[in-house]
N, C-alpha and C positions, 0 to 999 in steps of 0.2 A: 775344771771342777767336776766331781761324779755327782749325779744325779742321783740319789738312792731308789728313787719310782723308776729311772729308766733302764739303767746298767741290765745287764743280762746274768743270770745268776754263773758262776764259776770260783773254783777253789782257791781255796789260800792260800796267798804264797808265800815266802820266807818274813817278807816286810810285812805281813797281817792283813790283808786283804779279806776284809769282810766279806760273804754273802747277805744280797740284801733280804732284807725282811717284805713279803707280798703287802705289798701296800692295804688290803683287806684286814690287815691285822693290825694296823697302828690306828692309834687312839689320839683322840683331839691335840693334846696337848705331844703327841710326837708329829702327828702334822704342823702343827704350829711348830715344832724347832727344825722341819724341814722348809718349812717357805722361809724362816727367818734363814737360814743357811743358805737360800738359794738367792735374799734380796743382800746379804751381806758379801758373796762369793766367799761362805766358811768352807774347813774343812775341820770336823769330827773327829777328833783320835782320841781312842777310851784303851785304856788297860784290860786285861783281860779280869782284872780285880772289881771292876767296874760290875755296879748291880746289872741285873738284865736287860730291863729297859731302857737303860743310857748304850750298852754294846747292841741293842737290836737296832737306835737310829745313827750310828757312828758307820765314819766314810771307813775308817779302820779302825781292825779289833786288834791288839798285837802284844808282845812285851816289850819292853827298854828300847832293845837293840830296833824292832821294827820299828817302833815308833818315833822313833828316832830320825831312823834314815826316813820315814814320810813326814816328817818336819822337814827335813834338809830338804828336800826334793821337791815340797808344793809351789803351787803358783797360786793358789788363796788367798787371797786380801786381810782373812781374819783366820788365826787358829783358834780352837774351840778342842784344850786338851783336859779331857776327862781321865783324870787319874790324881795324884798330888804333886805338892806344891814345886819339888826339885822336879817331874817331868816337863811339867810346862816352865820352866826356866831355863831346861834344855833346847826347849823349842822355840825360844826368843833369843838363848845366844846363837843359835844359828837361821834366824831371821829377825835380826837387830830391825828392821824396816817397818815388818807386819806389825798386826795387834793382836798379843797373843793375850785371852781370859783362858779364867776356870770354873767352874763353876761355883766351888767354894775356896777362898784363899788361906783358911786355915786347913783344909786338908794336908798333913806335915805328913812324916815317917819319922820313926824312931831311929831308924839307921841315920838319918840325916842330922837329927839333934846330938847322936852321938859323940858327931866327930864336927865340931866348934873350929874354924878356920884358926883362929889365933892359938889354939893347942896343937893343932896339924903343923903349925909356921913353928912351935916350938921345938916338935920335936925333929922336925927335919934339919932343926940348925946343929941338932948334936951328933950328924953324923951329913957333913958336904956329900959326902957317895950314895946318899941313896937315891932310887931312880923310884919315882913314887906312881902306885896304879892306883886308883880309885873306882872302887863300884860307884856305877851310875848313880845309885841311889846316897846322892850329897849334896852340900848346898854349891852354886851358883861360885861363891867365894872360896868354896874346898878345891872344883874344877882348876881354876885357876891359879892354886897353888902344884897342880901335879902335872905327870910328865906323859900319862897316855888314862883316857875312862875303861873301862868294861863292862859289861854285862853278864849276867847268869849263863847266857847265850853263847858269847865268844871270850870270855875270863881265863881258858884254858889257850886259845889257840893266840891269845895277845901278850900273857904270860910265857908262852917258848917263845915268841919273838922278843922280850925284850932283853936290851943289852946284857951280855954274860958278866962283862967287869964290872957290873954296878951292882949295889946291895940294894935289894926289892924291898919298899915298904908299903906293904897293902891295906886300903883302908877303904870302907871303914867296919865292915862286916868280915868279924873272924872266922863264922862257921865256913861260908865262902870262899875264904881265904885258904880258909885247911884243905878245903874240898881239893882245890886249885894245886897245890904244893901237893898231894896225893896223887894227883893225874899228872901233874910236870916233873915233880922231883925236887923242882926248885925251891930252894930257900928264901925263907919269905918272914920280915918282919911284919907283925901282927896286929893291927889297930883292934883294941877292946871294943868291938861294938856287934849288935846283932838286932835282927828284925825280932821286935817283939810276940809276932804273930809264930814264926817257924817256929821256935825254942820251947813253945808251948807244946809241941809233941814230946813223949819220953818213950824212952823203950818198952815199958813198961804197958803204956793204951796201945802203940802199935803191934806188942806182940799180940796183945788180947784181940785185936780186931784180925791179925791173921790165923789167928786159930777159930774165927769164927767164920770167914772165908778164908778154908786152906787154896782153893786153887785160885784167889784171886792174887795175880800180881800188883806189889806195889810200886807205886812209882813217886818220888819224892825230890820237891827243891831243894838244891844245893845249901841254902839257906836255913836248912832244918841242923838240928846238932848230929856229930858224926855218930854218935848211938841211933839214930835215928836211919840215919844212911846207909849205916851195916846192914838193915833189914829190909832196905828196899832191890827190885831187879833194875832198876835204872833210877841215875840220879841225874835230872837235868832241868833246865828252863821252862819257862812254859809254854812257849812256841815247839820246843823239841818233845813236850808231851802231850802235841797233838797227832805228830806223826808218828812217834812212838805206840799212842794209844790207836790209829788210823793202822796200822803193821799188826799188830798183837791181834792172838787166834782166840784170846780169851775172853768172854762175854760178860766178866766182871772183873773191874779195875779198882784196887783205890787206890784212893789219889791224896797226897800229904803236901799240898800248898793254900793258898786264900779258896774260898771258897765260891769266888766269884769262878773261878776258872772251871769249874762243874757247868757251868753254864754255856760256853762255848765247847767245852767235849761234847755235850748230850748232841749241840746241835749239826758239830763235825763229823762225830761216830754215832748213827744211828745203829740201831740195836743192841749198843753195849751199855748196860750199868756201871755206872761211878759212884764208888763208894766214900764219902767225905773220910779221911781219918781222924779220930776222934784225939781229943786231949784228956787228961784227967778231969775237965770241966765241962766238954761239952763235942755233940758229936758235928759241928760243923763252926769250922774257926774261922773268922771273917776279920781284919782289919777293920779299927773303929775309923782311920782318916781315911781310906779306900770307901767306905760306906757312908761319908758325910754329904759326898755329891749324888745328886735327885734328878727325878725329869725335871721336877718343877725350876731346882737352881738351874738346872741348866738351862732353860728357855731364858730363865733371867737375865743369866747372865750374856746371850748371846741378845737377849732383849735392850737391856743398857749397856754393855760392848763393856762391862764391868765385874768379878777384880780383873785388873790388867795385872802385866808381869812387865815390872820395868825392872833396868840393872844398869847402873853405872859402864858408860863406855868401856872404860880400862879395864874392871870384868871381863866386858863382854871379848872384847880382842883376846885375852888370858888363857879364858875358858873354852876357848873355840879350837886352839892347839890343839888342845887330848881329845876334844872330841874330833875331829877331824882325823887324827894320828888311828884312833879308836875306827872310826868309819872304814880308813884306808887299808888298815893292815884286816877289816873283816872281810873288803871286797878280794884280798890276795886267795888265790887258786888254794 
């Protein structure tokens, strides 16, 4: 288990490896979910969507795909996943043993509500050939109807590996989906769904905010609509927009995903300004289930080892395929 007082400060690596926060700067109650971590043997994984003070006391900071794989990998007794409700269900089908909480159990995603297992089971009965991918972001019981997961991260490099002879149906985020079929070529049937939060950019506030920073690059998730995509110099993940933004010569960036992720640039790329991209509503767009977890739920919850993520056995065996298929083909050269 890492110590967050004791580790030695070093960079991030693909799986989201946080830098720790100088112990001088945590406040009571982040000391309190650091001893509770230490008497439980927790391990801390927060999204990068995650407010500030739940990513300054977490073992890692990361998106999907890292997070993921430091699930698969701990030796933790308790996980302690700060993000919503489908992350931390990933991280108990692939540690069926542990205890995995969250801090809040309604923390959901709209991409998840989307796409309702018994409409996914429907549609795949009217066509035997399709070979089904799922963004990560789904329920527990969508996993385990399909045939490989992806991520923002690796959706492009899992998509040219899957089978030629089978007909692709991608779900459950369309914008995603198109992005994906853009970079591979491949045809791909289309699950209507989308992250409520991306779709809120239009061409229209992005153009206005680059004409107010002309030399500011933008950089934008894959998750945003393709009007939105046209206008950015790179469209990718948020783990690949920090090395992205870590490489760039330019001193002002903006940045077209949740807004928690302004927080781990500022602290990756010193010197460079992040400019939130604004919506027709407002200039800094946050997820309302990304924002429902607190320091304080979380002490709670790591306080009474409560909500848990439980899942029927037969799930859990189901759902562990794609992710595992998923894991494998991202560790390929």
């Amino acid at each position: 288990m890492i110590d967050l007082t004791e580790i030695p400060s070093r960079g991030r690596a693909e799986t989201g490896i946080r830098q720790p926060v100088p112990p001088a700067k945590l406040d009571a109650l982040s000391r309190e979910i650091l001893d509770l971590k230490k008497k439980l043997n927790a391990v801390i994984l927060a999204h990068n969507y995650q407010v500030a003070e739940i990513q300054d006391v977490a073992d890692f900071v990361g998106d999907s795909l890292g997070l993921s794989q430091q699930a698969a990998k701990t030796s933790a007794d308790v996980i302690v996943f700060c993000g919503v409700h489908f992350m931390a269900e990933t991280a108990k089908i692939l540690n069926p043993g542990k205890i995995v909480i969250l801090p809040d159990a309604d923390a959901g995603c709209s991409l998840e509500e989307s796409c309702p297992a018994d409409q996914l089971e429907a549609l795949q009965a009217t066509n035997p050939n399709f070979w089904t991918i799922a963004y990560i972001n789904c329920s527990a019981a969508v996993k385990a109807l399909c045939d490989v997961i992806v991520t923002s991260g690796n959706a492009v490099k899992i998509v040219n590996a899957a089978p030629k002879d089978r007909d692709l149906l991608f779900v459950p985020d369309e914008n995603l989906g198109a992005w994906v079929i853009e970079q591979t070529s491949r045809p791909m049937t289309l699950w209507k769904g989308n992250c409520y939060v991306h779709v809120e950019w239009t061409h229209a506030a992005i153009s206005r905010i680059r004409e107010e920073y002309p030399d500011a690059p933008l950089v934008a998730h894959p998750e945003c609509t393709r009007a939105v995509r046209l206008l950015a110099d790179e469209v990718c993940s948020t783990e690949k927009m920090v090395t992205w933004c870590q490489k760039s010569t330019a001193k002002e960036i903006i940045i077209a995903t949740e807004a928690g992720m302004l927080h781990r640039l500022q602290k990756e790329c010193p010197g460079k300004t992040f400019i939130p991209a604004p919506t027709e509503n407002c200039r800094c767009n946050e997820c309302r289930f990304m924002k429902m977890n607190t320091l304080e739920k979380l002490r709670n919850c790591m306080r009474d080892l409560t909500p848990r993520v439980e899942l029927p056995a037969d799930i859990i065996s189901r759902a562990r395929l794609p992710i595992d298929r998923m894991l494998e083909i991202s560790a390929r050269p």
